[in-house]
DSSP file (Angstrom, degrees, kcal/mol; ACC not computed):
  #  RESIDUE AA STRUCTURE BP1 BP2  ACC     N-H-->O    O-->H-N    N-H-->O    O-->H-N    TCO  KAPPA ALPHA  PHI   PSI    X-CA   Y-CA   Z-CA
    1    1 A X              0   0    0      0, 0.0    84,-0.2     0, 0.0     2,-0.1   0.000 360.0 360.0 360.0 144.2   10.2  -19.1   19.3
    2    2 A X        -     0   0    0     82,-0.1     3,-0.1     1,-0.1    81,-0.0  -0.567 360.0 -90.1 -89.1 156.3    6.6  -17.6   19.7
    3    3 A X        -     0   0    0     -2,-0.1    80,-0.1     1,-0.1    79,-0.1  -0.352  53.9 -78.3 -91.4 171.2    5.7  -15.0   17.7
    4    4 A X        +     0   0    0     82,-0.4     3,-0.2    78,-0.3    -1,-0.1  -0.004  41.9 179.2 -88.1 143.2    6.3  -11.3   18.7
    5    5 A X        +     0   0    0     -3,-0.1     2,-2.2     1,-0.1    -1,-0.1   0.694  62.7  86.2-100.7 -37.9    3.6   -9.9   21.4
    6    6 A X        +     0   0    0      2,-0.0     2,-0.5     0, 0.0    -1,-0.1   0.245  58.7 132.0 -58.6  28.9    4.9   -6.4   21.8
    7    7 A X        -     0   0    0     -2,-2.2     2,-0.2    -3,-0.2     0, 0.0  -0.647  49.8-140.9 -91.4 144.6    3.1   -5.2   19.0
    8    8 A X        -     0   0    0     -2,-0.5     2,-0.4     1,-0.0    -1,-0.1  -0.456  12.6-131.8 -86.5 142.3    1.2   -2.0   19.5
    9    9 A X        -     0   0    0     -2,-0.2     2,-0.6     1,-0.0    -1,-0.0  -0.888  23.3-116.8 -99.0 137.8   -2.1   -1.7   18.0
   10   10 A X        -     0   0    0     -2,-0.4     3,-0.1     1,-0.1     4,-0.0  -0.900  23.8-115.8 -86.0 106.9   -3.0    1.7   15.9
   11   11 A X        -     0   0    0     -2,-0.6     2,-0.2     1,-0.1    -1,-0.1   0.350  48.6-104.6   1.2  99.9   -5.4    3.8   16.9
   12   12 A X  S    S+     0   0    0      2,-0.1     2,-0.1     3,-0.0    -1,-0.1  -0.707 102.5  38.9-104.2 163.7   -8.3    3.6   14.0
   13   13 A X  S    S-     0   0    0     -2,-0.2     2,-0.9    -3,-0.1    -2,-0.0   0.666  81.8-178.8 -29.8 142.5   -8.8    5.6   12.0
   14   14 A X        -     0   0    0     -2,-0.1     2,-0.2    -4,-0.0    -2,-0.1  -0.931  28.5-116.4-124.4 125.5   -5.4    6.1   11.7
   15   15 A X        -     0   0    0     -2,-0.9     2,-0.4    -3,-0.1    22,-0.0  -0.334  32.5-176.4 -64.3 129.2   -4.7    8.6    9.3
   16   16 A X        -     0   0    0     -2,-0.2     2,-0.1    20,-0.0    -1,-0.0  -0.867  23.1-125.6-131.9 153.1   -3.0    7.9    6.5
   17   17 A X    >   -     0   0    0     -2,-0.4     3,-2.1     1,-0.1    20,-0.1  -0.559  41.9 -96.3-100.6-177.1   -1.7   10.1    3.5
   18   18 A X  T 3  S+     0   0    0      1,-0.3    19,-0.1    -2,-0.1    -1,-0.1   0.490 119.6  49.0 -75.9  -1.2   -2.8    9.2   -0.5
   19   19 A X  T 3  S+     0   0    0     88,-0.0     2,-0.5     1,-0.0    -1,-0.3   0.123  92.7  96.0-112.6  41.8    0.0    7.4   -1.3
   20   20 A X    <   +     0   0    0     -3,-2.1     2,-0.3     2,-0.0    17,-0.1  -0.959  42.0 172.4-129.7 110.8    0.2    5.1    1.7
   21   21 A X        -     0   0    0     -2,-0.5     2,-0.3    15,-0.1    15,-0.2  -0.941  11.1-157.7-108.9 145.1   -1.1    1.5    2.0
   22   22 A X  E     -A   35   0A   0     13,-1.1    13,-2.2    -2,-0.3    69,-0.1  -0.997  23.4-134.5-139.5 137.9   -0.8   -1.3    4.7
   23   23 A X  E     -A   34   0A   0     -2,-0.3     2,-0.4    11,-0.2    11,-0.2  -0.020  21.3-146.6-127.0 147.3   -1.2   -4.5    4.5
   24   24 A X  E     +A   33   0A   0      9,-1.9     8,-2.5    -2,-0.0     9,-0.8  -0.992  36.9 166.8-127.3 121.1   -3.8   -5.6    8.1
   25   25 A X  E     -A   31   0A   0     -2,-0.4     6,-0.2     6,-0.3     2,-0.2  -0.872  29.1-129.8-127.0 169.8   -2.2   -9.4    9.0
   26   26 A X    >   -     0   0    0      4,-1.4     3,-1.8    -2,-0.3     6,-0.1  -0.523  45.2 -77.0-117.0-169.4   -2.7  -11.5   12.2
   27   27 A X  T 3  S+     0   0    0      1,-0.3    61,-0.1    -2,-0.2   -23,-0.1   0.807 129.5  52.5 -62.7 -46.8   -0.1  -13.1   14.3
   28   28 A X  T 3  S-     0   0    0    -25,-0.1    -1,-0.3     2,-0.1    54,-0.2   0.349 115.2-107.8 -40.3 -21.8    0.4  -15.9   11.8
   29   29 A X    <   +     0   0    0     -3,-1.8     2,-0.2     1,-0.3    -2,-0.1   0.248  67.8 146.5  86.4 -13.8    1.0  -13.8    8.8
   30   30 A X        -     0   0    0      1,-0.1    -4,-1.4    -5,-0.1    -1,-0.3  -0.446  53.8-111.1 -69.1 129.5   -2.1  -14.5    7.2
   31   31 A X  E     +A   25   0A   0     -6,-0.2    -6,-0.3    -2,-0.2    -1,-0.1  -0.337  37.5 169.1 -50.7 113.4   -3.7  -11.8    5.2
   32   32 A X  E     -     0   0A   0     -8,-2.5    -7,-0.2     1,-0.5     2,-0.2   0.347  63.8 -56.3-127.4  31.8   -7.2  -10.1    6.7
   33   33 A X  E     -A   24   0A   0     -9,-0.8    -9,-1.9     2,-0.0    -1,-0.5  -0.718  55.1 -95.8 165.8-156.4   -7.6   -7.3    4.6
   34   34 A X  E     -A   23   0A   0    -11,-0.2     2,-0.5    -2,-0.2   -11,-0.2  -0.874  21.4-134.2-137.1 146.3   -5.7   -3.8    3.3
   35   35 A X  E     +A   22   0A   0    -13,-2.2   -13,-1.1    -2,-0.3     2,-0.2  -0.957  34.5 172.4 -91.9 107.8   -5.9   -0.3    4.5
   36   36 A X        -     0   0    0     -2,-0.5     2,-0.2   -15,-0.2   -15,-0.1  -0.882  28.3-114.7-115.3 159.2   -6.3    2.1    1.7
   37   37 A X        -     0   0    0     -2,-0.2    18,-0.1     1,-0.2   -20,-0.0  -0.638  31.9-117.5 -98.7 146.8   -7.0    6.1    1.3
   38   38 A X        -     0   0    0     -2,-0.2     2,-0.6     1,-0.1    -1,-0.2   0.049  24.3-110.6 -61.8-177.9   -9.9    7.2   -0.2
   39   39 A X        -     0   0    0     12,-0.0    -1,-0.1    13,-0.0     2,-0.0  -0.989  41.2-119.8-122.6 122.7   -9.8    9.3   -3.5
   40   40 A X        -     0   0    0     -2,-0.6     8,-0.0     1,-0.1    -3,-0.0  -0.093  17.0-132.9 -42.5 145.6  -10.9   13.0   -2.1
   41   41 A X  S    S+     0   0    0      1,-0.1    -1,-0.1    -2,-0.0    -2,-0.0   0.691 106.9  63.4 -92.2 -14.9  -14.1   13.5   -4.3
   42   42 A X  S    S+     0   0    0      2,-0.0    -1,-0.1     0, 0.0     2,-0.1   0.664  87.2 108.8 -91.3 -21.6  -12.5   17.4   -5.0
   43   43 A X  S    S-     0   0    0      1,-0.1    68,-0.1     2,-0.1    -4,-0.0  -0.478  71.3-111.0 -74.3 139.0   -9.0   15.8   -7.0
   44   44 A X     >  -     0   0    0     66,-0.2     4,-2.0     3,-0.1     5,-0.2   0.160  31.4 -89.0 -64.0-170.4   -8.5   16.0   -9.9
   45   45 A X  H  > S+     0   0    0      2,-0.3     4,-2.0     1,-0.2    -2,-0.1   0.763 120.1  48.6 -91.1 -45.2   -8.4   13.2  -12.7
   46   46 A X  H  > S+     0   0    0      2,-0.2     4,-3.1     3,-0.2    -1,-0.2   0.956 115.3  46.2 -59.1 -60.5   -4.4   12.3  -12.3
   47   47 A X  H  4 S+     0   0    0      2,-0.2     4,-0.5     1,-0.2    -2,-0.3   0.986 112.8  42.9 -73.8 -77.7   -4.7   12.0   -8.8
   48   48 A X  H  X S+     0   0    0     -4,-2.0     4,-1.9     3,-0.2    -1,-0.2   0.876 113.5  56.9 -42.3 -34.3   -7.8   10.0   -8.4
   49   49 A X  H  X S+     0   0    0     -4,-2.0     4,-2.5     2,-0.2     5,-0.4   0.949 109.5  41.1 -56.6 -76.9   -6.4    7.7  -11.4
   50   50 A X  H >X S+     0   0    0     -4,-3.1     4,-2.0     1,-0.2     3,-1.2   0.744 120.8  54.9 -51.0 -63.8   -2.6    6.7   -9.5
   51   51 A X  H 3> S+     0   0    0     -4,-0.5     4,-1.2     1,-0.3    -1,-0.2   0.590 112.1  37.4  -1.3 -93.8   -5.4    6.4   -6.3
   52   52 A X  H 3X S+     0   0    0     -4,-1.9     4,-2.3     2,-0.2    -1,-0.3   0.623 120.2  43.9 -17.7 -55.3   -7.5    4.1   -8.0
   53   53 A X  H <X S+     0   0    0     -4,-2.5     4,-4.4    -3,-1.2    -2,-0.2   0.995 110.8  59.3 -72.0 -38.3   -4.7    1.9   -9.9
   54   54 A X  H  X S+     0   0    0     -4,-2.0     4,-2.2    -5,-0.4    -2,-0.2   0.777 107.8  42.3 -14.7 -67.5   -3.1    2.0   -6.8
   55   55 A X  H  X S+     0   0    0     -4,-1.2     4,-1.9    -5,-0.3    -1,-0.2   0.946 113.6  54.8 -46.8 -66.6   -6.1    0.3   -5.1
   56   56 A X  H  X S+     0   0    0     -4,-2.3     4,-4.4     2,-0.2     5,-0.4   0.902 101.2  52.9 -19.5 -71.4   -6.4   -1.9   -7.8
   57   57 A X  H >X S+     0   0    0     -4,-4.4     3,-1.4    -5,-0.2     4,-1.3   0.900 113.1  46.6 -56.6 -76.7   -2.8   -3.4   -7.9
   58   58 A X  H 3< S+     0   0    0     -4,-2.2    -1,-0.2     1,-0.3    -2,-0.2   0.642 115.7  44.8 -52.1 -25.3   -3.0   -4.3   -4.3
   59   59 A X  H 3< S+     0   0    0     -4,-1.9    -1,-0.3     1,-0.2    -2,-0.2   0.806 124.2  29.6 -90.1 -20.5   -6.4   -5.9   -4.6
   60   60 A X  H << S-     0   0    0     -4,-4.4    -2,-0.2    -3,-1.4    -3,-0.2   0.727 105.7-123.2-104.2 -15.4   -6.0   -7.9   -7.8
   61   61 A X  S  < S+     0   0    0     -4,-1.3     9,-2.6    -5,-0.4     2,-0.3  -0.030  87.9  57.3  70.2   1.9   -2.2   -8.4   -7.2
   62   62 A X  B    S-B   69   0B   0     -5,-0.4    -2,-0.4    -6,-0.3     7,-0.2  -0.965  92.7 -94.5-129.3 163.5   -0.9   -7.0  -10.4
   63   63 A X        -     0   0    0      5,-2.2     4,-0.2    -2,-0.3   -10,-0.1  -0.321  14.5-149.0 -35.5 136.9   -1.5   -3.2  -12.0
   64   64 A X  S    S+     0   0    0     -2,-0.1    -1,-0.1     3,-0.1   -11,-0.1   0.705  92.6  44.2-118.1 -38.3   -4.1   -2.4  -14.3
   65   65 A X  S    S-     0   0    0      1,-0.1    -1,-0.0     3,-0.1    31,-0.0   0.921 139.6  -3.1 -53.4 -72.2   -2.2    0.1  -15.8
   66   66 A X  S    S-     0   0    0      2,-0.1    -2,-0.1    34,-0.0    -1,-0.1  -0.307  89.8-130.0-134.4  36.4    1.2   -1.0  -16.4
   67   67 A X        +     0   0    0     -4,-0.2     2,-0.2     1,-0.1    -3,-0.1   0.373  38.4 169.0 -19.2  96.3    0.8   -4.7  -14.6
   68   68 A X        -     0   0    0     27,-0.1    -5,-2.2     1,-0.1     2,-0.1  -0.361  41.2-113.9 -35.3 144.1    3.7   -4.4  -12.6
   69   69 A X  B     -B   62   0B   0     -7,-0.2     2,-0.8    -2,-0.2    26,-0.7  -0.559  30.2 -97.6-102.3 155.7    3.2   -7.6  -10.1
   70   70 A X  E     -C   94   0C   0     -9,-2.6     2,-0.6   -13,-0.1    24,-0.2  -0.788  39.8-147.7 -74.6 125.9    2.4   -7.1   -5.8
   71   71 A X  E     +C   93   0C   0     22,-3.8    22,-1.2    -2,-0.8     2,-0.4  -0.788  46.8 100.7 -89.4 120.6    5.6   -7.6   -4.1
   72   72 A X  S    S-     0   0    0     -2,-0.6     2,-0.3    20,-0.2    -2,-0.0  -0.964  70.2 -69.9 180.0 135.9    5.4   -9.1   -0.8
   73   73 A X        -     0   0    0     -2,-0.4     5,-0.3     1,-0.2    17,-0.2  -0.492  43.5-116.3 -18.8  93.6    5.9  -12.4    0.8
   74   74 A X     >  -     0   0    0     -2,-0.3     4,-3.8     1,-0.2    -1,-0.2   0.354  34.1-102.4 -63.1 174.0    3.7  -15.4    0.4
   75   75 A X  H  > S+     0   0    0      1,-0.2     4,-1.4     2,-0.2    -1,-0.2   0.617 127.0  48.8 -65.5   2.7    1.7  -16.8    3.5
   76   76 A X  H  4 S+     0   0    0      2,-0.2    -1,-0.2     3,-0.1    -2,-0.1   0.569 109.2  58.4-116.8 -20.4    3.8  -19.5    4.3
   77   77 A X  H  > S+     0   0    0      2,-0.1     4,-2.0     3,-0.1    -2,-0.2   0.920 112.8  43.1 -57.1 -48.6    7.0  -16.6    4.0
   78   78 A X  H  X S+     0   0    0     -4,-3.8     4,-2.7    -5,-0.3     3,-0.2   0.986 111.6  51.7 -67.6 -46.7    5.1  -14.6    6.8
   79   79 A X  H  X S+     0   0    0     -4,-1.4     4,-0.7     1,-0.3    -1,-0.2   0.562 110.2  50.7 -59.1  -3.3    4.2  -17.8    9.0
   80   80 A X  H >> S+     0   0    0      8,-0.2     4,-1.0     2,-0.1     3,-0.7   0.861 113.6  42.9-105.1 -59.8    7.8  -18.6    8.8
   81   81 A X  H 3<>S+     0   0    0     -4,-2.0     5,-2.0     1,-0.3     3,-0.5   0.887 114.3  56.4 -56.4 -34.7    8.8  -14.7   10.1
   82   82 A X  H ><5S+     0   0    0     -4,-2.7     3,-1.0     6,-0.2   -78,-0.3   0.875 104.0  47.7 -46.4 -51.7    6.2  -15.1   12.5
   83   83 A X  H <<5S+     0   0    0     -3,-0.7    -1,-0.2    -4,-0.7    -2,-0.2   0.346 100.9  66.3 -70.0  -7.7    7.5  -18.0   13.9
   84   84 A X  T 3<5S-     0   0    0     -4,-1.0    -1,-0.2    -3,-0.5    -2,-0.2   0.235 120.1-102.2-107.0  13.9   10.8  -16.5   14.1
   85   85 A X  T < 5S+     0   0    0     -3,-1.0    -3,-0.2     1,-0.3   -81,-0.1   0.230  90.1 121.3 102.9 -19.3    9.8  -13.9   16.8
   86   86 A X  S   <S-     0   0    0     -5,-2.0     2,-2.4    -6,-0.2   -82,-0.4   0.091  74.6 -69.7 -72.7-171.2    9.7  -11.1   13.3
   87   87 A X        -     0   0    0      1,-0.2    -1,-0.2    -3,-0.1    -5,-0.1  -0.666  45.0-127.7 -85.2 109.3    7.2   -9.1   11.8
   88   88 A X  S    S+     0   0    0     -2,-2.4     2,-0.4    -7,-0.2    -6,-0.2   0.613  83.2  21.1 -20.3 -36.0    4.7  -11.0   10.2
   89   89 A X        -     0   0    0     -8,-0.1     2,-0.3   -64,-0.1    -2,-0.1  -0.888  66.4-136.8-135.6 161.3    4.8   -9.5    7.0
   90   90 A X        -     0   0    0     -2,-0.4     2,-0.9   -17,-0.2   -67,-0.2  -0.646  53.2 -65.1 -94.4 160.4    7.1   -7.3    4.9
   91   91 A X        -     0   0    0     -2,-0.3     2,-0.2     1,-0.1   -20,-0.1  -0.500  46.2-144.8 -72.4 106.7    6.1   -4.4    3.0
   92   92 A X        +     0   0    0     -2,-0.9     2,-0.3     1,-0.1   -20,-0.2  -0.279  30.2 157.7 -80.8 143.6    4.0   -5.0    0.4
   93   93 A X  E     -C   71   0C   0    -22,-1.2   -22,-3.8    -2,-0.2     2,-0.5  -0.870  40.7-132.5-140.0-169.2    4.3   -3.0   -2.4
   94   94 A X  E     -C   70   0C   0     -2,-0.3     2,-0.8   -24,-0.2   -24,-0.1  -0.958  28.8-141.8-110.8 136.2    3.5   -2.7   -6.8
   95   95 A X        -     0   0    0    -26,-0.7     2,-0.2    -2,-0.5   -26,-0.2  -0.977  29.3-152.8 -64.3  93.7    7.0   -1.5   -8.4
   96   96 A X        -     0   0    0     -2,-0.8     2,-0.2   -28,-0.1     8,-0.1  -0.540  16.9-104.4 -69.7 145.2    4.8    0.7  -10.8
   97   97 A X    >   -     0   0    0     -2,-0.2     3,-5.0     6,-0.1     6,-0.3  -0.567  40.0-106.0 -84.1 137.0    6.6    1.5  -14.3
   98   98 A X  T 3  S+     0   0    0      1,-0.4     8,-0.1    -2,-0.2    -1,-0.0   0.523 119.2  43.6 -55.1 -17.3    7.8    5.1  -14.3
   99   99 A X  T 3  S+     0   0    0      7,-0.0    -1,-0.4   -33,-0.0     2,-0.0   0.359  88.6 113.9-106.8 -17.6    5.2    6.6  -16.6
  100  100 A X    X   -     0   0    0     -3,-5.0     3,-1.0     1,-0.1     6,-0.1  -0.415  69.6-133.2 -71.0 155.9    2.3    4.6  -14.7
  101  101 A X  T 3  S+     0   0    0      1,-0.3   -47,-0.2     5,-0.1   -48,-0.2   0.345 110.1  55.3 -87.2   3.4   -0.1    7.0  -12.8
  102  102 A X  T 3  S+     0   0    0     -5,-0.2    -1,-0.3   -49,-0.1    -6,-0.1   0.624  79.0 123.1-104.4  12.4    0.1    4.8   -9.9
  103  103 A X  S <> S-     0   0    0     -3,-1.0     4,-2.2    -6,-0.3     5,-0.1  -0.396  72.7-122.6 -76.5 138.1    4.1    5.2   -9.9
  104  104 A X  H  > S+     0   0    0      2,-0.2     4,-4.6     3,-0.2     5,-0.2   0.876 112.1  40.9 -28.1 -78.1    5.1    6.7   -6.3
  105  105 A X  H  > S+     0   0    0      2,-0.2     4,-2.3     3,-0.2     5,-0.2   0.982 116.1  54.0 -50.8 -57.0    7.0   10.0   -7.8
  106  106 A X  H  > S+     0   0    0      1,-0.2     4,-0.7     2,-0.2    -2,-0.2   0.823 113.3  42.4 -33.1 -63.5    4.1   10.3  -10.5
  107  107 A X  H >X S+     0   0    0     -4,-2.2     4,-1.7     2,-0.2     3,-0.8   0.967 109.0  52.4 -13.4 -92.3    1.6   10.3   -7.8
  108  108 A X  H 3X>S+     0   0    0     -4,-4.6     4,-3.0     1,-0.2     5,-0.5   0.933 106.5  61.1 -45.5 -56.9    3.2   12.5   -5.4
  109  109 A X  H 3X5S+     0   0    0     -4,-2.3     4,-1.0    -5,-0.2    -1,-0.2   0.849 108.8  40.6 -20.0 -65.6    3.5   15.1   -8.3
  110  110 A X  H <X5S+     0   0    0     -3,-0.8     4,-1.4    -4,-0.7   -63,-0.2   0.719 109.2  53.1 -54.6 -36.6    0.2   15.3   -8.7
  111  111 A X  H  X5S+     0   0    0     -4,-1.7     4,-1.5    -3,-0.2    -1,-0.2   0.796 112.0  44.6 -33.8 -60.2   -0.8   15.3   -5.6
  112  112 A X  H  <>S+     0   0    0     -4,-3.0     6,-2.8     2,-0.2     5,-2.2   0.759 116.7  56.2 -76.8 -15.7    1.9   18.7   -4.5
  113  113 A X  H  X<S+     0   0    0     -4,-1.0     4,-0.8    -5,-0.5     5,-0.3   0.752 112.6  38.7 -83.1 -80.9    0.4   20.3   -8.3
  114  114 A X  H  <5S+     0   0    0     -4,-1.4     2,-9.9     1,-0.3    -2,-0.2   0.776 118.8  43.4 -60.1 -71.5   -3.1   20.0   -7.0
  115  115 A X  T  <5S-     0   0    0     -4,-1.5    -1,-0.3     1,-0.1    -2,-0.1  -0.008 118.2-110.0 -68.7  62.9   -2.6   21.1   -3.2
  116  116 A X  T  45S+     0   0    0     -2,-9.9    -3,-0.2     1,-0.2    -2,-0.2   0.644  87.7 115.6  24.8  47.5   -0.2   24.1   -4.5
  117  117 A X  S  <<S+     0   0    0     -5,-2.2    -1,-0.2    -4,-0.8    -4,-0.2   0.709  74.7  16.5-105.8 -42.2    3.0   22.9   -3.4
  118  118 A X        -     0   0    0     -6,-2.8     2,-0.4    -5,-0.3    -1,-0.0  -0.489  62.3-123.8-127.6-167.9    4.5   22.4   -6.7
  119  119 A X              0   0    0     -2,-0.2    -6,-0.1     1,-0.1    -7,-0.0  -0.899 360.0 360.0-132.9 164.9    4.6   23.0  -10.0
  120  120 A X              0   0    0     -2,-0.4    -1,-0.1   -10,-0.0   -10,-0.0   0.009 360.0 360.0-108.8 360.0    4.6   20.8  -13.7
């Protein structure tokens, strides 16, 4: 089966919020780079840290932090979904350790403290 055509292309920049990354693949599954959000130059020190390891973990494939490994689907995993008419890739993500500053909840905490949404 040939691999899927009906995919829509997103509009770039495409806005994305600070704890959201995506993986950029071609029809094949093969990796050709990452989208990631900047770190605001105005956040504070928590929030640019989970930012930063964030970045990190996806680019080096483990965590810097708390080296929690990328999970995600080798190339030869995607060329095989590709070839079955899916979406090339799965969603990659770090399972961050619960204490880590790039940890999902940790993040978003810091994040809702700093734009006044929440509280610690």
């Amino acid at each position: 089966m040939a691999p899927a055509t009906d995919l829509t292309p997103i509009a770039w920049p495409a806005p994305m919020a600070l704890v959201e990354q995506a993986a950029v693949v071609d029809v094949t599954g093969e990796l050709i780079g990452w989208c990631l959000p900047d770190t605001p130059d105005d956040a504070p020190h928590d929030v640019r840290e989970g930012i930063t390891v964030r970045r990190l973990a996806v680019l080096q494939g483990r965590c810097p932090a708390c080296s929690a490994a990328l999970v995600w689907g080798n190339r030869s995993t995607r060329r095989r979904a590709a070839a079955g008419g899916r979406a090339p890739a799965g969603v990659p993500h770090v399972p961050h350790r619960p204490t880590c500053a790039g940890n999902d909840l940790v993040l978003t905490e810091a994040i809702a403290w700093w734009r006044g949404a929440g509280a610690r």
